[in-house]
C-alpha positions as CSV (number, residue, x, y, z in Angstrom):
1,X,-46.6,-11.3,63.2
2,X,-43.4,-11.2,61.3
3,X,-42.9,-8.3,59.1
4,X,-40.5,-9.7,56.8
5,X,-42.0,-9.5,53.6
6,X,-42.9,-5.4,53.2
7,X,-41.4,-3.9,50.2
8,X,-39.9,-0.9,49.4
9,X,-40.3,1.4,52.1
10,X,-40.8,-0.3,55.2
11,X,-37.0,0.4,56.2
12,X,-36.8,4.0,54.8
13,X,-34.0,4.6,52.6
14,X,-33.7,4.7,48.7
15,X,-30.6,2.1,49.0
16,X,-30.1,-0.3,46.0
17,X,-31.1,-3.2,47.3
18,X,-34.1,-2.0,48.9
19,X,-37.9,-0.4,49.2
20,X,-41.5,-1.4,51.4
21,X,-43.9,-0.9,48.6
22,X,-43.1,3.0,49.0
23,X,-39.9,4.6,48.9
24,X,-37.3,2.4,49.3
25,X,-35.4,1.2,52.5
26,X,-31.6,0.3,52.6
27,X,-30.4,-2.6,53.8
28,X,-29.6,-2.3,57.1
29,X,-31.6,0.4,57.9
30,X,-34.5,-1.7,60.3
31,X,-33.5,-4.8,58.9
32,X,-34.2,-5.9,62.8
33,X,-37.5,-6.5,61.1
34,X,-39.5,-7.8,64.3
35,X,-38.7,-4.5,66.4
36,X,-40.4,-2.4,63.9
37,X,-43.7,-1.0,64.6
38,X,-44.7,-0.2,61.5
39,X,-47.5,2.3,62.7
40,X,-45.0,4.4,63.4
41,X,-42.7,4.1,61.0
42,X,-45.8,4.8,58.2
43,X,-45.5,8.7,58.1
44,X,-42.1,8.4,57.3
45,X,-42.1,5.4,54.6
46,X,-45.7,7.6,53.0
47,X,-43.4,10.8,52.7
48,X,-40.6,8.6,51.5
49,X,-42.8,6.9,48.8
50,X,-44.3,10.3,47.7
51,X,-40.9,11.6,47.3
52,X,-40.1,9.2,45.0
53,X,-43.4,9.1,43.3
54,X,-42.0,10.6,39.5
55,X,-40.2,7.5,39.8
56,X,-43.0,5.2,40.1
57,X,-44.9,6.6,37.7
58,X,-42.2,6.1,35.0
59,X,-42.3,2.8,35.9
60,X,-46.0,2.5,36.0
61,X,-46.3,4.4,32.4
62,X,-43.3,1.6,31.3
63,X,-45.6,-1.5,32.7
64,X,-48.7,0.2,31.1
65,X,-47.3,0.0,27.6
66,X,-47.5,-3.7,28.1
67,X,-50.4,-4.5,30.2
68,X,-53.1,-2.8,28.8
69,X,-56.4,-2.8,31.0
70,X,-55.4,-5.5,33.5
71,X,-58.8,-6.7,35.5
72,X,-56.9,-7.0,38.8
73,X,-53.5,-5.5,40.2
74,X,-52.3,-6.8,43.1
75,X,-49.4,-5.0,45.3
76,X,-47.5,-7.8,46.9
77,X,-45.7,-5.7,49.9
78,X,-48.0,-2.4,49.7
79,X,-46.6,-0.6,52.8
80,X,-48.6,2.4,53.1
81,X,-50.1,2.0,49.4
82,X,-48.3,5.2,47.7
83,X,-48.1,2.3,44.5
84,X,-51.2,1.0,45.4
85,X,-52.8,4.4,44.6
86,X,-50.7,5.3,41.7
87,X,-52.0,1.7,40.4
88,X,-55.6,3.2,40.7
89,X,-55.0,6.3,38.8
90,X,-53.3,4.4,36.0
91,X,-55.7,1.7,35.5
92,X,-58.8,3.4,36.5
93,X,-60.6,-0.1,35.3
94,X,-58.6,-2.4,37.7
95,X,-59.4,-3.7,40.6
96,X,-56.3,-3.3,43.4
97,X,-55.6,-5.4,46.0
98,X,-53.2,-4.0,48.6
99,X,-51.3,-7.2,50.4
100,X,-48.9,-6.2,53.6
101,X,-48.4,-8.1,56.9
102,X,-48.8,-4.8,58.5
103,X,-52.5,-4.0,59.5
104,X,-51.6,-0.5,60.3
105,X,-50.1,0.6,57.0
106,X,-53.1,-1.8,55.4
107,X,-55.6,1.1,56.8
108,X,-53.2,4.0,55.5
109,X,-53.7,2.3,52.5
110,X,-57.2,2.2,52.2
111,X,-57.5,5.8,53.6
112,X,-55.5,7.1,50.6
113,X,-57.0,5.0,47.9
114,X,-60.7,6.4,49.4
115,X,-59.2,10.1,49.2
116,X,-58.7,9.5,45.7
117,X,-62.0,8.2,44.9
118,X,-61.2,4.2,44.9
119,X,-62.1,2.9,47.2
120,X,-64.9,1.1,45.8
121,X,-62.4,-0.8,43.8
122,X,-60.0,-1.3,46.2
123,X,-59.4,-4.0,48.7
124,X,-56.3,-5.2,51.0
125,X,-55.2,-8.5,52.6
126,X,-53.1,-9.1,55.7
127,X,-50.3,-11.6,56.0
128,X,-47.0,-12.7,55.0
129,X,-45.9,-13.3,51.9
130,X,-45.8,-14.8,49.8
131,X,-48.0,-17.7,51.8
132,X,-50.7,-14.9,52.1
133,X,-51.0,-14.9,48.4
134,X,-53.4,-18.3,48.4
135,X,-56.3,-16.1,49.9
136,X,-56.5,-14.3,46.8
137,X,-60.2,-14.9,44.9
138,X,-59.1,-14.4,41.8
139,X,-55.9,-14.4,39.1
140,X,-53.9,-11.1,39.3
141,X,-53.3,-10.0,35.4
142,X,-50.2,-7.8,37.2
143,X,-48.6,-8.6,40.4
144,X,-46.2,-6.3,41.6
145,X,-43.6,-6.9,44.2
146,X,-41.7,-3.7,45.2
147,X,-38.8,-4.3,47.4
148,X,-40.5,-7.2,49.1
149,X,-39.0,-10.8,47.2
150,X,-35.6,-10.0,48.5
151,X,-37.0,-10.2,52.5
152,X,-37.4,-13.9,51.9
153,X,-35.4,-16.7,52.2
154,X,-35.8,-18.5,48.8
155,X,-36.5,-15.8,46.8
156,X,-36.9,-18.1,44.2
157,X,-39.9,-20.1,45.6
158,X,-41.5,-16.6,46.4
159,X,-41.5,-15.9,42.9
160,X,-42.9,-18.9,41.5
161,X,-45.8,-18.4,44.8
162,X,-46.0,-15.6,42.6
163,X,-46.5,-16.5,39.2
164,X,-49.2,-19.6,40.3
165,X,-51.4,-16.3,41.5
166,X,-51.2,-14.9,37.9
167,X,-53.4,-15.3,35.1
168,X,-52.4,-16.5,31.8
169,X,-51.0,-13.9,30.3
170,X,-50.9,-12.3,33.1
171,X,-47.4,-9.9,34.0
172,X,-45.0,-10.4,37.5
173,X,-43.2,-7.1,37.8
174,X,-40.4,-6.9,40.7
175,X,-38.6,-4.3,41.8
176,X,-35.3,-5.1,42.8
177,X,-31.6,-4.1,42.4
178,X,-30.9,-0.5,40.7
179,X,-27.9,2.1,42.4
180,X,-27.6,3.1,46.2
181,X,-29.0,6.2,46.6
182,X,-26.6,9.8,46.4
183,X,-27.4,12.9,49.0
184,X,-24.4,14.8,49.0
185,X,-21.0,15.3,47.3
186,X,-18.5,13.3,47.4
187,X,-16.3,15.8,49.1
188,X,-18.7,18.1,51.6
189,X,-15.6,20.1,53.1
190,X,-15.1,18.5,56.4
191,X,-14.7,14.4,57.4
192,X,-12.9,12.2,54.7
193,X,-14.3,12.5,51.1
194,X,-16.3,9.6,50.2
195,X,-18.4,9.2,53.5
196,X,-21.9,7.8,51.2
197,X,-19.6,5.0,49.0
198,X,-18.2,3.5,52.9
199,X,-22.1,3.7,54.1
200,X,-22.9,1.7,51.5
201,X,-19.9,-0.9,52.2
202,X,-21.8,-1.5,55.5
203,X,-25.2,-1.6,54.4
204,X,-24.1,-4.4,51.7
205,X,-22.9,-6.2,54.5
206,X,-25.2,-5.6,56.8
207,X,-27.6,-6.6,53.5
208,X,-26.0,-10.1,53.3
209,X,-25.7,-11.0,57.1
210,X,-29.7,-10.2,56.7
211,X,-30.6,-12.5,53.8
212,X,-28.4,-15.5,55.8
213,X,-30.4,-15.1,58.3
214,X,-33.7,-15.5,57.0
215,X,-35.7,-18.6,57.6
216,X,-34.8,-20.6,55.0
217,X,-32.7,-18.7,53.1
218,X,-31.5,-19.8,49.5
219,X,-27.8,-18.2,48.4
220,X,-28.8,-17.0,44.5
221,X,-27.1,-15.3,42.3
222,X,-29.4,-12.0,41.8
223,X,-29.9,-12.3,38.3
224,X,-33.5,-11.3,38.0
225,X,-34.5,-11.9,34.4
226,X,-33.1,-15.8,35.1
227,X,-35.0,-15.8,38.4
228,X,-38.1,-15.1,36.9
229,X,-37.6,-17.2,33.8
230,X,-36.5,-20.0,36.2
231,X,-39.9,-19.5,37.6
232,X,-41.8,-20.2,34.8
233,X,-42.0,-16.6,32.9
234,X,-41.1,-15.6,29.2
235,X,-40.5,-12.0,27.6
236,X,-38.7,-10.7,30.5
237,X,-37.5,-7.2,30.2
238,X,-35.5,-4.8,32.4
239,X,-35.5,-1.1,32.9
240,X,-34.2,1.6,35.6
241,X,-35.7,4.8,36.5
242,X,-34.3,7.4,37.8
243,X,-35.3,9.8,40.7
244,X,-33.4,13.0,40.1
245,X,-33.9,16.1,42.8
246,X,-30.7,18.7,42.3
247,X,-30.6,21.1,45.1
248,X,-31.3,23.3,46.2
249,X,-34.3,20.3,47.3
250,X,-37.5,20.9,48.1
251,X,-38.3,21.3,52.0
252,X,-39.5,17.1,52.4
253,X,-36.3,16.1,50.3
254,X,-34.4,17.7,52.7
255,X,-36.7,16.0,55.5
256,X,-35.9,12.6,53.9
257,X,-32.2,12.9,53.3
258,X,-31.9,13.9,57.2
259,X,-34.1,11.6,58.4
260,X,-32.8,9.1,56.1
261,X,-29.1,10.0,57.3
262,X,-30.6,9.8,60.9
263,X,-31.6,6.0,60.7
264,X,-28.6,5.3,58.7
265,X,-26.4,6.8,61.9
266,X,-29.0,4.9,64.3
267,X,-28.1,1.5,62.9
268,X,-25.1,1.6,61.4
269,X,-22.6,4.0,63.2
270,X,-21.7,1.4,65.0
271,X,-19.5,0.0,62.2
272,X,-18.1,3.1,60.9
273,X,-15.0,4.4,62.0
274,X,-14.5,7.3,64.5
275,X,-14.4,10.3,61.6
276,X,-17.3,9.0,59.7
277,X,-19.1,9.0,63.1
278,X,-18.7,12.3,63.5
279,X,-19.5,13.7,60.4
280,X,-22.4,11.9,60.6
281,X,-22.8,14.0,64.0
282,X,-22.7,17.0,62.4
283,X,-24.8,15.8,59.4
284,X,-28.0,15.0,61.3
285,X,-27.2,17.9,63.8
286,X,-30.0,20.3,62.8
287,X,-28.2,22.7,65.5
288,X,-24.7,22.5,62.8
289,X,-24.9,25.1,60.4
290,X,-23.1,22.2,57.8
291,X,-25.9,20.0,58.6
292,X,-28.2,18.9,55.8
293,X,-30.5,20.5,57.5
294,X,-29.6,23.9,56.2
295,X,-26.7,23.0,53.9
296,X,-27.2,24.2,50.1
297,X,-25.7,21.2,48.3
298,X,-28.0,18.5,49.4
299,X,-29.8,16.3,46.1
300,X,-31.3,13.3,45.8
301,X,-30.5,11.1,43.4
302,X,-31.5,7.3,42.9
303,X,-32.1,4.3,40.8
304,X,-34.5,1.7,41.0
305,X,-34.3,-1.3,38.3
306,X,-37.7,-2.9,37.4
307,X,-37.8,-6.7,35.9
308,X,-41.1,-8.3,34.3
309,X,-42.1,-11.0,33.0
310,X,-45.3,-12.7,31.6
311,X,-47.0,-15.9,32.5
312,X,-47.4,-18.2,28.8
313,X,-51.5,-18.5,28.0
């Protein structure tokens, strides 16, 4: 089953262009999307997603302003279901539906939204997007789609797949786009100065040679408000939060930025030069006293850009 779809998360890293439902992954980190097994990626993209739950749930409280006791929520790309669950506490009178193509995180998802006292309004579907969509019984008054649109080929026929699954009236909110993600600074007293801005070179490269490949992929020009206007939309509206953790970080911060520095080195060191190599070594090296495993200057900073829209009654 192809995993193409997930959302934020599924690739683990808070890069710009990315997320599985939960947390954010960068392009090019898992981007081989068929060698992933998601059941063991899903502790990592659930810590991830917690991490950056403040985030969500300025987002969530920005989406609630507008969509005031929605029926039914639906989390196209769920991963693990951090969202999911965050969905529940907001709107404690929706129903949620949970959609992945990953069975494994699907269960993760359930487990949480029972541990908060959910469950009973809670339900998930399996498949890819956005085909999987059709199954739905019902209208979604909010779909959400974190991360997930831009791991299709014509991201503009998985929006309007989208908006035909919304009632009228009913709000599309994707999130997609916002800043590459900041760990360290910019000058961290050994390797060249700069070492985050050239990862991020790669991953947008690595970003694009993804999206060609996709099964029918569409080149479009990522302007999201036109996308989703395109697809049939009006009052669309834009807004970025910000996940801000100065050091010194919290103990699963740090655990994030090295694991996160881990995968980046697993799957991308391959087209960095020599010197960033190695400073990438000594990054992840929990044995290197300059490691950010022990290093006082490690943050987290990110941005993640929200666009809605609403479906005319």
């Amino acid at each position: 089953m192809a995993h193409h779809h997930h959302a934020p998360g599924h690739d683990g890293h808070g890069h710009g262009h990315e997320g599985h439902g939960d947390g954010g992954h960068g392009p090019g980190h898992g981007h081989d999307h068929e060698q992933i097994d998601w059941a063991e990626m899903a502790p990592l993209l659930e810590a991830q997603a917690e991490l950056f739950t403040p985030l969500y749930e300025h987002a969530l409280a920005w989406l609630a302003k507008e969509v005031t006791e929605p029926g039914l929520i639906v989390d196209a790309g769920s991963g693990p279901g951090v969202i999911s669950g965050l969905f529940a506490e907001t709107f404690p009178g929706a129903r949620i539906v949970a959609v992945d193509g990953s069975e494994a995180l699907l269960e993760r998802a359930r487990a949480r939204a029972a541990r908060l006292g959910a469950a009973d309004r809670f339900d998930t579907l399996t498949g890819d997007l956005p085909g999987v969509l059709a199954e739905l019984d019902y209208p979604a008054d909010l779909l959400w789609a974190s991360r997930s649109i831009h791991h299709l080929g014509d991201q503009g026929a998985a929006l309007a797949a989208c908006v035909e699954r919304l009632a009228p009236g009913g709000t599309l909110a994707v999130m997609e786009g916002g800043l590459p993600a900041r760990f360290l600074p910019r000058d961290i007293g050994f390797g060249r100065p700069g070492l985050q801005a050239r990862i991020d070179a790669v991953e947008e490269d690595r970003f694009a040679r993804m999206r060609e490949e996709l099964p029918g992929s569409v080149a479009q020009a990522e302007n999201w408000p036109a996308l989703l206007t395109a697809a049939g939309l009006h009052h669309t509206r834009s807004r970025t939060f910000l996940l801000d953790l100065p050091s010194p970080v919290p103990d699963r911060a740090r655990a994030y930025v090295a694991e996160s520095l881990t995968r980046t080195r697993d799957m991308l060191g391959a087209y960095l030069d020599p010197d960033d190599r190695a400073t990438l070594d000594r990054l992840v090296d929990p044995g290197d006293p300059e490691s950010v495993h022990h290093r006082p200057d490690v943050f987290v900073l990110a941005a993640h850009t929200v666009h809605s829209g609403v479906r005319p009654v």
